[in-house]
PAMARKE-490955 format. One line per 8 residues: number of its first residue (from 1); their letters; for each residue x, y, z of N, C-alpha, C. Coordinates in Angstrom, 2 decimals, m for minus. Each point is the difference from the previous one (the first is absolute). Example, Ala and Ser with C-alpha at 12.3 -4.5 7.8 and 13.67 -1.06 7.14 Angstrom:
<rs>
1	as	13.19/m5.69/7.80/m0.89/1.19/0.00/0.90/1.20/0.00 ~ m0.35/1.05/m0.72/0.82/1.19/0.06/m0.77/1.09/0.73
</rs>
This chain:
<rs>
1	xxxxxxxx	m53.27/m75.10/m8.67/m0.81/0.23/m1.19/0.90/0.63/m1.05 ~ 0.35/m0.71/m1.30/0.46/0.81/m1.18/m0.56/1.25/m0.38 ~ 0.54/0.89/m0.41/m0.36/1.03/m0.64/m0.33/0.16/m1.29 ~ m0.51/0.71/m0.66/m0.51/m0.43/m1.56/1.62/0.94/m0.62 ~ 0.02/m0.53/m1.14/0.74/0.94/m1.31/0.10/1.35/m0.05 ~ m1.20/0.21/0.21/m0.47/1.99/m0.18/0.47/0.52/0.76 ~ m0.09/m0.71/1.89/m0.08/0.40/1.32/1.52/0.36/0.08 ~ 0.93/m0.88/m0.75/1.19/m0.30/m0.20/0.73/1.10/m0.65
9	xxxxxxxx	m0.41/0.19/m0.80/0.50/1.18/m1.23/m0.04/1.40/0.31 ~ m1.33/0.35/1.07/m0.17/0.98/0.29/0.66/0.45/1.19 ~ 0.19/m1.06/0.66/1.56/0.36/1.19/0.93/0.65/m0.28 ~ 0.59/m0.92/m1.11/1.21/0.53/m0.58/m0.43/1.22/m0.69 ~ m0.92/0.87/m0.50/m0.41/1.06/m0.74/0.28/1.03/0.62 ~ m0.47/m0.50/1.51/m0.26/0.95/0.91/1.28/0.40/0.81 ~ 1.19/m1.18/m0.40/1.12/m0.14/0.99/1.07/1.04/m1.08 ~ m0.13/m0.72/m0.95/0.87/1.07/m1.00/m0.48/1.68/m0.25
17	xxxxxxxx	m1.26/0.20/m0.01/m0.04/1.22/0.63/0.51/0.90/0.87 ~ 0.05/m0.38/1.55/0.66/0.18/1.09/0.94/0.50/m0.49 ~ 1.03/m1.26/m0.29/1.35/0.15/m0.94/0.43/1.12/m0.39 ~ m0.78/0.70/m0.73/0.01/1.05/m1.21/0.02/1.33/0.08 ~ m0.78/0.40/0.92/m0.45/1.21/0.58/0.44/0.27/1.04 ~ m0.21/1.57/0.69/0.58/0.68/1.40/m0.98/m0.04/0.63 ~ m0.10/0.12/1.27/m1.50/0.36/0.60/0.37/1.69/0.09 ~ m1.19/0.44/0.71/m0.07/1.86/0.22/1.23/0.23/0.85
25	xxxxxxxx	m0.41/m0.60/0.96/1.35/0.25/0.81/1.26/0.16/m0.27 ~ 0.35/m1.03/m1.16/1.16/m0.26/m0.18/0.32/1.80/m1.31 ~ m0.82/m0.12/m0.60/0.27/0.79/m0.78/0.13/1.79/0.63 ~ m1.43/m0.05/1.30/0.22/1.36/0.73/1.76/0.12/0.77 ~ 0.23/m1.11/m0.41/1.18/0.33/0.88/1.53/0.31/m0.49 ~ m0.03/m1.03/m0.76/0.75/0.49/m1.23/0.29/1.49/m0.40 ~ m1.59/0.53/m0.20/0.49/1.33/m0.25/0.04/1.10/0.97 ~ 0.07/m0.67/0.73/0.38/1.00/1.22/1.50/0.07/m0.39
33	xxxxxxxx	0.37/m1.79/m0.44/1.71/0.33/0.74/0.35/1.16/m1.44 ~ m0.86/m0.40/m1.15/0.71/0.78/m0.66/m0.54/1.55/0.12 ~ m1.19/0.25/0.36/0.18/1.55/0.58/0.75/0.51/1.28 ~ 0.63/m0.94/0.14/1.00/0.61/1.16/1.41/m0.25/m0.19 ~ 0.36/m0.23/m1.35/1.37/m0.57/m0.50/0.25/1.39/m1.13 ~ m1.32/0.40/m0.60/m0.16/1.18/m1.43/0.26/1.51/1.32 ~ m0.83/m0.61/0.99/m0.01/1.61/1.15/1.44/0.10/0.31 ~ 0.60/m1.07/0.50/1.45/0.67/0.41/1.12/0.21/m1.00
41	xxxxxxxx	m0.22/m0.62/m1.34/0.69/0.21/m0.62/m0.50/1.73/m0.94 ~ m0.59/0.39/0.65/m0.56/1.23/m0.64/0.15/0.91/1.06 ~ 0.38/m0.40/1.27/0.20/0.58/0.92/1.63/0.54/0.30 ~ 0.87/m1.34/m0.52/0.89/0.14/m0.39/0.82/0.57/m1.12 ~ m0.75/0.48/m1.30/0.34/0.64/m1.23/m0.17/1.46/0.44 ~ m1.08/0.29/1.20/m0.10/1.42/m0.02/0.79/0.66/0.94 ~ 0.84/m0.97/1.09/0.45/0.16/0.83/1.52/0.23/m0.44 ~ 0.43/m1.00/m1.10/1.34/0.19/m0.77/m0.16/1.61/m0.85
49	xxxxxxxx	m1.13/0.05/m0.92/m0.05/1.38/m0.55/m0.11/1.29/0.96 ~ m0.48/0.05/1.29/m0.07/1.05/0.70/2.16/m0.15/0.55 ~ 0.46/m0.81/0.11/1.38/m0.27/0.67/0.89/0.76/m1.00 ~ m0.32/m0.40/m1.32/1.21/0.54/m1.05/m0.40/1.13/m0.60 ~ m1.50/0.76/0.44/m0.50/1.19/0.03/0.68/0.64/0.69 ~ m0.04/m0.08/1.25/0.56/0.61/1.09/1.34/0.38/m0.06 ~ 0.86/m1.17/m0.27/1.62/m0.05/m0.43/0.05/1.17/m0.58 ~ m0.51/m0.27/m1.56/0.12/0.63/m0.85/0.05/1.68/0.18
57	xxxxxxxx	m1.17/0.21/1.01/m0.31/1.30/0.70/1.12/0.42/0.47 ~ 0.62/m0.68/1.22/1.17/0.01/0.38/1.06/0.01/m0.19 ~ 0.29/m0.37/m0.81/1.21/0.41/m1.14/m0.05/0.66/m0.53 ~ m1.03/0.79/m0.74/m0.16/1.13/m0.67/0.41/1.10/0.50 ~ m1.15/0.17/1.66/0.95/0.92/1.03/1.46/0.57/0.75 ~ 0.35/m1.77/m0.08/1.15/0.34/0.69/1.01/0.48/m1.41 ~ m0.20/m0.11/m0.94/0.72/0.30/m1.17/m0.29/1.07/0.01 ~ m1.30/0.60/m0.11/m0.16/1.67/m0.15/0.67/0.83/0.84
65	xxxxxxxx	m0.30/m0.19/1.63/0.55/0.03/1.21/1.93/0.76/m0.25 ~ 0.49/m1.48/m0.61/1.12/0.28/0.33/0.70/0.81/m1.51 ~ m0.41/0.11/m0.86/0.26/0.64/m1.41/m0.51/1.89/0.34 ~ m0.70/0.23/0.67/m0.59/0.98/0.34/0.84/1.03/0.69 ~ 0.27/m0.86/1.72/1.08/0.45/0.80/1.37/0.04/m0.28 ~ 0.61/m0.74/m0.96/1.28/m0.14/m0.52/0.60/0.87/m1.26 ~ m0.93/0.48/m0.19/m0.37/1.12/m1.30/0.21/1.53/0.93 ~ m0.98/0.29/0.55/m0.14/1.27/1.24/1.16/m0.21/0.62
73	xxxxxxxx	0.38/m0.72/0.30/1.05/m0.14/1.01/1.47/0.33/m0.73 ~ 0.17/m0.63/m1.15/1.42/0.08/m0.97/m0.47/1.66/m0.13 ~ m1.13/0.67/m0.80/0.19/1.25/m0.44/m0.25/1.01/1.84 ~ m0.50/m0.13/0.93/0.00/1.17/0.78/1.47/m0.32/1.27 ~ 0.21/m1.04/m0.54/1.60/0.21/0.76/1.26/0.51/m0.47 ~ m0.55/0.46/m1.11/1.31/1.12/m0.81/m0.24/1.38/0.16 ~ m0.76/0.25/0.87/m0.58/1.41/0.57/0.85/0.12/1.63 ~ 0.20/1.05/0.06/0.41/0.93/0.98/m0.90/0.28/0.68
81	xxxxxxxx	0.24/0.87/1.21/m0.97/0.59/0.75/m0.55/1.37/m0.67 ~ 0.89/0.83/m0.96/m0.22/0.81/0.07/m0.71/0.07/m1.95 ~ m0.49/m1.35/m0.37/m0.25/0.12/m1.03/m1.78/m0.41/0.15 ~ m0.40/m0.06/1.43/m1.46/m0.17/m0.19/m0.73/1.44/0.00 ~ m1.08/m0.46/m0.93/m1.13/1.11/m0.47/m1.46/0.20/0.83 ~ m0.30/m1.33/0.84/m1.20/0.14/0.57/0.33/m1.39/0.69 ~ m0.80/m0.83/1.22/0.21/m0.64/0.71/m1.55/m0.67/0.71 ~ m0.56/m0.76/m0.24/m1.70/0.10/0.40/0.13/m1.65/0.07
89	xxxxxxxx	m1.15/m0.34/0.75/m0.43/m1.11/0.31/0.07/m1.26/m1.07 ~ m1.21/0.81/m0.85/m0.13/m0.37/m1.26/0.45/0.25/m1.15 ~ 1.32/0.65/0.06/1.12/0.46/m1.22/1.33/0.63/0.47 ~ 0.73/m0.17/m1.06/1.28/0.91/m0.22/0.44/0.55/m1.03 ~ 0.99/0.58/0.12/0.09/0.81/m1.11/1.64/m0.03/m0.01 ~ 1.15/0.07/m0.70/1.47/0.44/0.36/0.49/0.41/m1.73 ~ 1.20/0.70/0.01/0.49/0.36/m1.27/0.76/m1.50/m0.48 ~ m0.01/m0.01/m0.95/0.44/m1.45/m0.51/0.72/0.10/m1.44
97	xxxxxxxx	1.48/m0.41/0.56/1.04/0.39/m0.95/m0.24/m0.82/m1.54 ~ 0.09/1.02/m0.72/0.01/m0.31/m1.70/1.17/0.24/m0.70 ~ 1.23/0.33/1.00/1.25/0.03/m0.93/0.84/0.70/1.40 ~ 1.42/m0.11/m0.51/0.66/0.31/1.35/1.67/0.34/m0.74 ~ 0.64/1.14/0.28/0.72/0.09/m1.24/1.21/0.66/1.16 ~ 1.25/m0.14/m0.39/1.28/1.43/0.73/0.47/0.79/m1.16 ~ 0.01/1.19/0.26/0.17/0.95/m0.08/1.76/0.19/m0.97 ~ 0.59/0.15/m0.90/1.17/m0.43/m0.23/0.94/1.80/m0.33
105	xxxxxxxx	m0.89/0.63/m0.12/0.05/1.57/m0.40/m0.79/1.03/m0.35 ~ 0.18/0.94/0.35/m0.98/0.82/m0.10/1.09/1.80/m1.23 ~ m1.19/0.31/m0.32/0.56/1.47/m0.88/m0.63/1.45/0.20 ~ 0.24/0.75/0.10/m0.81/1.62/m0.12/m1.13/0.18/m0.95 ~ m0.04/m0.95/m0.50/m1.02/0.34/m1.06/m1.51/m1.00/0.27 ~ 0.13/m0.12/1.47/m1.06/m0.08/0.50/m0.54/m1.98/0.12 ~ 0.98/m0.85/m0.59/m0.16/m1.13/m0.43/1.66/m0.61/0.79 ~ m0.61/m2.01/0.26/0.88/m0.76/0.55/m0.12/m1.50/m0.54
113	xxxxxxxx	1.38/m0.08/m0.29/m0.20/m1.55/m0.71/0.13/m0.99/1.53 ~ m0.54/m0.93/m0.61/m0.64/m1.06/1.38/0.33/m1.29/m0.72 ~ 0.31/m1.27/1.06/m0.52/m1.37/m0.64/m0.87/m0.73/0.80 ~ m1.04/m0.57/m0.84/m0.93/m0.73/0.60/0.52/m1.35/0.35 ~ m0.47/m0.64/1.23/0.62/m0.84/0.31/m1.23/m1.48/0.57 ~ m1.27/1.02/0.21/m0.70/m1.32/m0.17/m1.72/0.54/m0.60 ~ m0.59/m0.39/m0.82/m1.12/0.43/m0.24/m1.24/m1.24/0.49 ~ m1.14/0.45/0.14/m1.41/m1.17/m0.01/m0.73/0.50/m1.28
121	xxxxxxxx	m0.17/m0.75/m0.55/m0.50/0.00/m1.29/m1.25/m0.93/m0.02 ~ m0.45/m0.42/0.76/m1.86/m0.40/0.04/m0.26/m0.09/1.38 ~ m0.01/1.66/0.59/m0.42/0.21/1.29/m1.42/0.16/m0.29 ~ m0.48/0.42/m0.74/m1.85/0.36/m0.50/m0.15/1.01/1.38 ~ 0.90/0.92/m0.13/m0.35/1.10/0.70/m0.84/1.27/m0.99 ~ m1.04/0.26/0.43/m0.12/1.27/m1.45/0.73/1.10/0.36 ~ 0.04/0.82/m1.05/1.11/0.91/m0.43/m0.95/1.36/0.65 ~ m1.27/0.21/0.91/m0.12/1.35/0.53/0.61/0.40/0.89
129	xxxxxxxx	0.59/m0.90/0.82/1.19/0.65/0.95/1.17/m0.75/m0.10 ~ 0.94/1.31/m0.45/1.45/m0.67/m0.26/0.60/0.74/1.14 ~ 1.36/0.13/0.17/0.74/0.88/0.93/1.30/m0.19/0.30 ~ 1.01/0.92/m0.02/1.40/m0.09/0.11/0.68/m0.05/1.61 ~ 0.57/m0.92/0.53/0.43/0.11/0.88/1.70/0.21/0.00 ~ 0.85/1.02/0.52/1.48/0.18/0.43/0.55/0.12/0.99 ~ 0.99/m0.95/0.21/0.82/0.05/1.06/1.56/m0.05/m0.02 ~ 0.26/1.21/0.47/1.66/0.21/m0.45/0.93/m1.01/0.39
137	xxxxxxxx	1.21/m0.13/m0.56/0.74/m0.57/0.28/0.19/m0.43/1.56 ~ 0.28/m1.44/0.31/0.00/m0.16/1.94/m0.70/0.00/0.67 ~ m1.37/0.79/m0.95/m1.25/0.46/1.27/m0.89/m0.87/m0.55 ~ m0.40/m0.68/1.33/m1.68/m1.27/m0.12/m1.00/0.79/m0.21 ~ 0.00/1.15/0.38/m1.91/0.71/0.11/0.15/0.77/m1.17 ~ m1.31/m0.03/m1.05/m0.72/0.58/m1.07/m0.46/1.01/m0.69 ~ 0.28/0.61/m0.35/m1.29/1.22/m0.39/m0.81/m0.22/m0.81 ~ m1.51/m0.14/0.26/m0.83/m0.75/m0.96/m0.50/1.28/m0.82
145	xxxxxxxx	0.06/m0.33/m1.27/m1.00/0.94/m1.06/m0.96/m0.85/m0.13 ~ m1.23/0.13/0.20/m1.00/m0.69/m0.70/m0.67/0.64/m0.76 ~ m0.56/m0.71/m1.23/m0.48/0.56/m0.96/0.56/0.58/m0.80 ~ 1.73/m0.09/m0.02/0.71/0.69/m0.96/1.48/m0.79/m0.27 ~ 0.25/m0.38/m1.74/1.30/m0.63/m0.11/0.36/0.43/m1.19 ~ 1.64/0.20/m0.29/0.25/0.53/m0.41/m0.03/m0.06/m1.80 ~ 0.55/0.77/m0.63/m0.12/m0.09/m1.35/1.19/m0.98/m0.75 ~ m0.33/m1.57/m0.61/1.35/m0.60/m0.61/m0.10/1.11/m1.70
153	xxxxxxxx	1.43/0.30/0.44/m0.10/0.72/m1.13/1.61/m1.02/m1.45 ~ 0.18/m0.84/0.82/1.06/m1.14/m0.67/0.41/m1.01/0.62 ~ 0.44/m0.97/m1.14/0.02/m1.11/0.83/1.16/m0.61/m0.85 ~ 1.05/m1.11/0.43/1.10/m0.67/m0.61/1.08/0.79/0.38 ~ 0.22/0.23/m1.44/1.88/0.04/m0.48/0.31/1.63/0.99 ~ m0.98/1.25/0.07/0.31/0.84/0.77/0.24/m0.19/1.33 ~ m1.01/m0.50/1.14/0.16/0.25/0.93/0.81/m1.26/0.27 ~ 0.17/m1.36/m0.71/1.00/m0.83/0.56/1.39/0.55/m0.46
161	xxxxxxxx	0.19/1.02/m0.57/1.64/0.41/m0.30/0.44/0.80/1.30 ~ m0.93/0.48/0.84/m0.11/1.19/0.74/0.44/m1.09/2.02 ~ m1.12/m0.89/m0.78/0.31/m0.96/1.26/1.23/m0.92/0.32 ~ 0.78/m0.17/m1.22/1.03/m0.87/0.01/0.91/0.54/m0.03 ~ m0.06/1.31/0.01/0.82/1.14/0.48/0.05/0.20/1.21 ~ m0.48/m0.11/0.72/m0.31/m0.04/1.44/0.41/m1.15/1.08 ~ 0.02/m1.31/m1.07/0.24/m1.02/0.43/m1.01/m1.28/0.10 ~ m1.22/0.57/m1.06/m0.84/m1.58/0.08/0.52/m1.16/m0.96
169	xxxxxxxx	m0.39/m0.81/0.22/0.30/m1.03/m0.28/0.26/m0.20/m1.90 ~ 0.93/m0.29/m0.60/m0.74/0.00/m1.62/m0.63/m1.74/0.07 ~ 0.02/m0.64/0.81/m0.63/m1.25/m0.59/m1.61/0.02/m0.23 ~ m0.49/1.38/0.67/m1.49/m0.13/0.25/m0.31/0.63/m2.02 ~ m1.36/m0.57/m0.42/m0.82/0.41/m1.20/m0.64/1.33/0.24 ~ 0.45/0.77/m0.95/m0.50/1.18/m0.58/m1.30/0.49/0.33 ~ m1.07/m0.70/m0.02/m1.02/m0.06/0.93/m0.22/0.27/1.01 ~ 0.71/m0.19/0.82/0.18/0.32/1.85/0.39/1.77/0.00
177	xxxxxxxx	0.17/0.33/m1.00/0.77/1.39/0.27/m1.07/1.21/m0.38 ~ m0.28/1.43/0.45/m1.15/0.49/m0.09/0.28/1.61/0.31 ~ m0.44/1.24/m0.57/0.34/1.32/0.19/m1.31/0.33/0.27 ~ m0.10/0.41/1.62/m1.26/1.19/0.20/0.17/1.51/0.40 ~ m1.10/0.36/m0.58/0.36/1.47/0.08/m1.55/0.70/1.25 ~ 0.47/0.90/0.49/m1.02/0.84/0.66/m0.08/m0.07/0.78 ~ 1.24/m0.22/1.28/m0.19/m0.63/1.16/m0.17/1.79/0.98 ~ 0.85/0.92/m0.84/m0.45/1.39/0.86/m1.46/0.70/0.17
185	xxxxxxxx	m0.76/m0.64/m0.79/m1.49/0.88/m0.30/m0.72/m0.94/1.47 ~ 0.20/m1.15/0.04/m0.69/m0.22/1.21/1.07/m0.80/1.67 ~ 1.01/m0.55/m0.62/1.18/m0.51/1.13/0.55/1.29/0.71 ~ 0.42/1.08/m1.01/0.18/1.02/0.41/2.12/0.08/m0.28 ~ 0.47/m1.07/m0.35/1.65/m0.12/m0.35/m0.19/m1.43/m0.88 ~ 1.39/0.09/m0.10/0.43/m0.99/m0.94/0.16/m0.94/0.99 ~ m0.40/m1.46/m0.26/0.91/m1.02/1.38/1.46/m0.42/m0.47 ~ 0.28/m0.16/1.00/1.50/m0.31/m0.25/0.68/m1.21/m0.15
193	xxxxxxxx	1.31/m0.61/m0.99/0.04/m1.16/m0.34/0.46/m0.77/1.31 ~ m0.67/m1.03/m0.13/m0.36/m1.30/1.19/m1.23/0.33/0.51 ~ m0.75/0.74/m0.50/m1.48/0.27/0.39/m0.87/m1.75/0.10 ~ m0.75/0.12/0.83/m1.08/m1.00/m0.60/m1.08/0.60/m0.48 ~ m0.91/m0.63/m1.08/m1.20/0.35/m0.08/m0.97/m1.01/m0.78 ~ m1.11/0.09/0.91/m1.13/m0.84/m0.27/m1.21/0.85/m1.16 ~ m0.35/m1.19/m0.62/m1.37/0.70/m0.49/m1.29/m1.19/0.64 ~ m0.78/0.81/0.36/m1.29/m1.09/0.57/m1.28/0.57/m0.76
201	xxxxxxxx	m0.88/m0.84/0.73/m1.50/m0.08/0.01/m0.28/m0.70/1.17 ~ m1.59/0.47/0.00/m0.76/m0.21/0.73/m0.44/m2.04/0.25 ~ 0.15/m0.32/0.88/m0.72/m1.65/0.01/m0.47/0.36/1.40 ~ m1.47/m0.64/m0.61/m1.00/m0.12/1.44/m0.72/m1.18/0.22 ~ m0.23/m0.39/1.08/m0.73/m1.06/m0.15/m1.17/m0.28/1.03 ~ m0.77/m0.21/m0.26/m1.21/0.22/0.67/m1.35/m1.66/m0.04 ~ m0.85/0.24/1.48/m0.20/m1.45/m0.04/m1.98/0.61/m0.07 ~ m0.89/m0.33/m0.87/m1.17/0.71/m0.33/m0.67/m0.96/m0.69
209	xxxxxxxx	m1.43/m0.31/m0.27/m0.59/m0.66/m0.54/0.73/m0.43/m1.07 ~ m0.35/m1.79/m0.14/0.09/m0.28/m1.22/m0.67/m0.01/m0.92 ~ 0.12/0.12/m1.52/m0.28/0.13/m1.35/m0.69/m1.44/0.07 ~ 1.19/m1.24/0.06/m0.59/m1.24/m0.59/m0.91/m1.19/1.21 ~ 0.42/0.13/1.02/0.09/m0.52/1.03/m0.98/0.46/1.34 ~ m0.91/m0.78/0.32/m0.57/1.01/1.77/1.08/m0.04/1.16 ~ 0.40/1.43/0.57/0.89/0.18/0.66/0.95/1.15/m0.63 ~ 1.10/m0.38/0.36/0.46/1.52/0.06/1.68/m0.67/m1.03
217	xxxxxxxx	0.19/0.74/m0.75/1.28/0.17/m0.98/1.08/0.50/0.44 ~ 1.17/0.01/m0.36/1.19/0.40/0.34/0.16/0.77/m1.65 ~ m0.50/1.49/0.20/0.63/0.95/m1.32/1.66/0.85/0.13 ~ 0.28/m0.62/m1.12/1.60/0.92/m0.09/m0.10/1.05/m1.41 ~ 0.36/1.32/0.47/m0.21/0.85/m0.79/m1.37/0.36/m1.11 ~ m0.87/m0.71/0.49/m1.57/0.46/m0.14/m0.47/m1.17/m1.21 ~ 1.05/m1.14/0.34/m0.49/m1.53/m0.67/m0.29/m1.12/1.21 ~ m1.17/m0.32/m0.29/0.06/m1.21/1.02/1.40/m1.32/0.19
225	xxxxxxxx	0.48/0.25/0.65/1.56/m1.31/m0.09/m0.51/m1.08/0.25 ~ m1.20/m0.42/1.05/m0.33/m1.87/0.62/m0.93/0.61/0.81 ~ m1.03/m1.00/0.13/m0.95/m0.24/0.68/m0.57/m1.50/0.11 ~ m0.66/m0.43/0.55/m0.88/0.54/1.37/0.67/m0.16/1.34 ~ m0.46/0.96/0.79/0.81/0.19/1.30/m1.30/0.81/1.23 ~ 0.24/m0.71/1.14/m0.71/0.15/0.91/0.06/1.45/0.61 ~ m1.33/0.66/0.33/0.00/1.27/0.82/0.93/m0.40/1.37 ~ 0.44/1.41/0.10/1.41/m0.30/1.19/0.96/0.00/m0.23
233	xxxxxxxx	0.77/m0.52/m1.59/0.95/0.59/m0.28/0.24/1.56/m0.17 ~ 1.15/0.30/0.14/0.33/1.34/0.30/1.58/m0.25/0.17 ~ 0.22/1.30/m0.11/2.11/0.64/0.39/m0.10/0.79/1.31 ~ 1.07/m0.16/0.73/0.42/0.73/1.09/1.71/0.31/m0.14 ~ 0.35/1.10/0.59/0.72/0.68/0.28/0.82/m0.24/1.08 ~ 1.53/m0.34/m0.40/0.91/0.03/1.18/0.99/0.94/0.43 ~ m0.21/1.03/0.92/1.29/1.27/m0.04/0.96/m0.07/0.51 ~ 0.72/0.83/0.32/1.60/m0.22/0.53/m0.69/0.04/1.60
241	xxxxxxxx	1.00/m1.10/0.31/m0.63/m0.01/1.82/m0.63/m0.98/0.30 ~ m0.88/m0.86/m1.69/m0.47/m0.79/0.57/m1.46/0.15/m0.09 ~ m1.18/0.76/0.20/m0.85/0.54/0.08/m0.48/m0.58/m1.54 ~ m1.69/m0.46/0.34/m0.25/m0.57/m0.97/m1.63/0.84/m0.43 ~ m0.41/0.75/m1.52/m0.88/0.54/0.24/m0.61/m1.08/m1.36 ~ m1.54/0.87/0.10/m1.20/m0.88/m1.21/0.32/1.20/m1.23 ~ 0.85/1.52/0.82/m0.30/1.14/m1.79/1.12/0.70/0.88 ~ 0.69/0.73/m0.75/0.68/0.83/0.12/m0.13/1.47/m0.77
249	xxxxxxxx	0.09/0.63/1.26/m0.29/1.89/m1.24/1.12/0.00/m0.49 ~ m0.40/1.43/m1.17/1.60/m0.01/m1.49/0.82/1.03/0.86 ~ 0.03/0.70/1.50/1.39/m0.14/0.41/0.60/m0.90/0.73 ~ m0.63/m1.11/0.53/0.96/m0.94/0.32/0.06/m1.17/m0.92 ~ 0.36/0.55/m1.19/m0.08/m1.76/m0.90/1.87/m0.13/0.14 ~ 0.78/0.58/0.25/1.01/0.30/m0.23/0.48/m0.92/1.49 ~ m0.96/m0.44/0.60/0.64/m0.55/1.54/m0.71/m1.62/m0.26 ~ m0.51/m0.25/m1.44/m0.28/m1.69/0.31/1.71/m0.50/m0.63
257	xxxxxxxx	m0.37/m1.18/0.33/1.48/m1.21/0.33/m0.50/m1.32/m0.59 ~ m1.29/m0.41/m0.23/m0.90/m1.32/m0.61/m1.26/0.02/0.09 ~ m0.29/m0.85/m0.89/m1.68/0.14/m0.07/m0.02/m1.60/0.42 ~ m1.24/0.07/0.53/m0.66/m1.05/m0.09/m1.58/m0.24/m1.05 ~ 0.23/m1.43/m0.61/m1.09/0.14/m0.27/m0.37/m1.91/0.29 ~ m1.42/0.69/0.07/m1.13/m1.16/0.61/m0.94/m0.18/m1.00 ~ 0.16/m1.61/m0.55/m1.00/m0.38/m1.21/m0.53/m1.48/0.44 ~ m1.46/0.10/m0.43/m0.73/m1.42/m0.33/m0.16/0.06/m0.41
265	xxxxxxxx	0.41/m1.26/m1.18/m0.43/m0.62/m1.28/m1.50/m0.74/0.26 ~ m1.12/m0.32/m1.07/m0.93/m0.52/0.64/m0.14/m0.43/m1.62 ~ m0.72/m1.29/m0.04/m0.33/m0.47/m1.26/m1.24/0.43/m0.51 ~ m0.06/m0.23/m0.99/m0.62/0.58/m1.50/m1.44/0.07/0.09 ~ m0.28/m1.56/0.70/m1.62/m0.50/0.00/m0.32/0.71/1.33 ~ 0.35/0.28/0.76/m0.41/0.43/1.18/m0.61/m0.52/0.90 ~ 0.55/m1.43/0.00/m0.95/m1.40/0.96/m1.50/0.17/m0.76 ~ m0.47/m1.04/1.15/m1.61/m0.62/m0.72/m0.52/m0.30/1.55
273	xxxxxxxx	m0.87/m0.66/m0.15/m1.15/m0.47/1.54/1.10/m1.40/0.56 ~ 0.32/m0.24/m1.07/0.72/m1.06/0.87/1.37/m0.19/0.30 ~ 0.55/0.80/m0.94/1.66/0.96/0.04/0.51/1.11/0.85 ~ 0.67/0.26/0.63/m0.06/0.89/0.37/1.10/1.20/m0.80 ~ 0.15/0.77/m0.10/0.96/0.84/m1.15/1.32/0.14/0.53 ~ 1.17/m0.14/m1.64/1.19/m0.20/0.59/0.59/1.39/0.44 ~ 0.97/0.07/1.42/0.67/0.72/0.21/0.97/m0.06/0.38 ~ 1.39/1.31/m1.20/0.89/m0.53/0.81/1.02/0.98/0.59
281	xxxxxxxx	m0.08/0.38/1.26/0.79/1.12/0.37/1.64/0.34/m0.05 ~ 0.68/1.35/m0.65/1.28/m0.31/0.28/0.64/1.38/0.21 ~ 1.07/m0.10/0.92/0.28/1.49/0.51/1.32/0.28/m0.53 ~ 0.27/1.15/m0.67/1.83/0.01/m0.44/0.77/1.78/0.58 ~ 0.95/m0.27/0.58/0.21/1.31/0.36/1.09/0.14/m0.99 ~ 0.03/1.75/m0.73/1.00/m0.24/m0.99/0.50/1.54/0.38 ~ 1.45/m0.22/0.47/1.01/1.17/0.06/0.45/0.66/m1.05 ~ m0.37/1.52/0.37/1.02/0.85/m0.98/1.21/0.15/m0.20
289	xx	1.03/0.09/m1.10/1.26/0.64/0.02/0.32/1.25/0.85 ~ 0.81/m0.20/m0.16/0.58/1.48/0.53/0.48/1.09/m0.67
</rs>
């Protein structure tokens, strides 16, 4: 049996339709793939930003870490045994040279020309405790004045005429050369030429809440130096013999030989629920001179 015209037309109406369109299925599925193509790639953006978070953390630390210890370490290894002031878990204390001069002559009139031979000029030590240390000619051990240095009462063309008389050098600048007076009111004599003598201050450094940071700071001379750093850091004490303490009393500071100190660096953010926080431990033992 033929089909009519209409019967005809509407096949094809119905066929090109088909054609044209998705069914449900096709379309529920689709977006699956693409909600599961947007999920991992969002899974993946947060997974790259938590990675170069982290780094970033990590580098920060180990930079703080090692700028911190390398700092403490350059300034308390120019200390002696017999130049520490206090000794504690959580601090130290030692005299810390601000100039260091010999002795080139001395006069009755109570005053000795000297040349300076090395100064620190941005120790950011403050100026409430200064103090004169002397040690005669040949002899290693000190007599500390603290809290007292002497009076420059000239400087240049006098006391370098006095010194190059003696035998210093003339190539050194006018500058280096220096007259103090008053060494009998508290030294008790004049020192004698080839004397050494130091002038210091106080540097302390101490590990106590931080200012910017949760956790605990590394303060030098009553400024925060770096933070953040994990509870547990602390200094210990190494004496002659070997013997290792957490504090030492102020008559045996004169028997440590090195400190140790023990620091974790820990990053900034302080982990999250799904981070855990960076840490990074590092131990440095740093010997005194002699």
């Amino acid at each position: 049996m033929s089909r009519s015209g209409s019967d005809r037309r509407r096949d094809t109406w119905k066929s090109g339709r088909s054609r044209a369109g998705f069914s449900l299925i096709e379309v529920l599925l689709v977006l699956t793939l693409l909600g599961a193509v947007f999920s991992a790639a969002i899974w993946l953006f947060i997974q790259n930003s938590r990675f170069y978070d982290r780094s970033d953390e990590t580098i920060g630390a180990r930079e703080n870490l090692r700028a911190t210890i390398d700092l403490l370490a350059a300034e308390v290894r120019q200390a002696s045994p017999a130049d520490f002031l206090a000794a504690a878990s959580d601090s130290l204390a030692i005299r810390f040279n601000l100039s260091r001069a010999i002795v080139c002559d001395s006069t009755g009139l109570d005053e000795v020309a000297l040349v300076v031979f090395d100064t620190v000029r941005a120790a950011n030590v403050p100026s409430a405790f200064r103090g004169t240390a002397v040690s005669d000619p040949y002899d290693s051990s000190f007599t500390f004045l603290d809290g007292w240095r002497p009076s420059v009462i000239g400087k240049g063309s006098g006391p370098r005429a006095a010194c190059e008389a003696r035998g210093s050098s003339a190539d050194l600048p006018s500058s280096r050369f220096r007259a103090l007076r008053g060494w009998r009111s508290r030294y008790g004599k004049l020192p004698r030429a080839g004397s050494f003598v130091r002038i210091y201050g106080r540097l302390s450094y101490r590990l106590g809440t931080s200012s910017f940071e949760p956790g605990l700071g590394v303060w030098r001379n009553g400024q925060e130096l770096a933070s953040p750093f994990a509870e547990g850091s602390s200094f210990s004490y190494v004496l002659e013999g070997g013997a290792e303490q957490s504090a030492v009393p102020v008559e045996a500071l004169g028997r440590i030989r090195a400190v140790r100190v023990r620091l974790e660096a820990t990053g900034r953010s302080g982990g999250t629920r799904f981070q855990p926080p960076v840490r990074l431990p590092a131990e440095h033992l740093i010997f005194l001179r002699n």
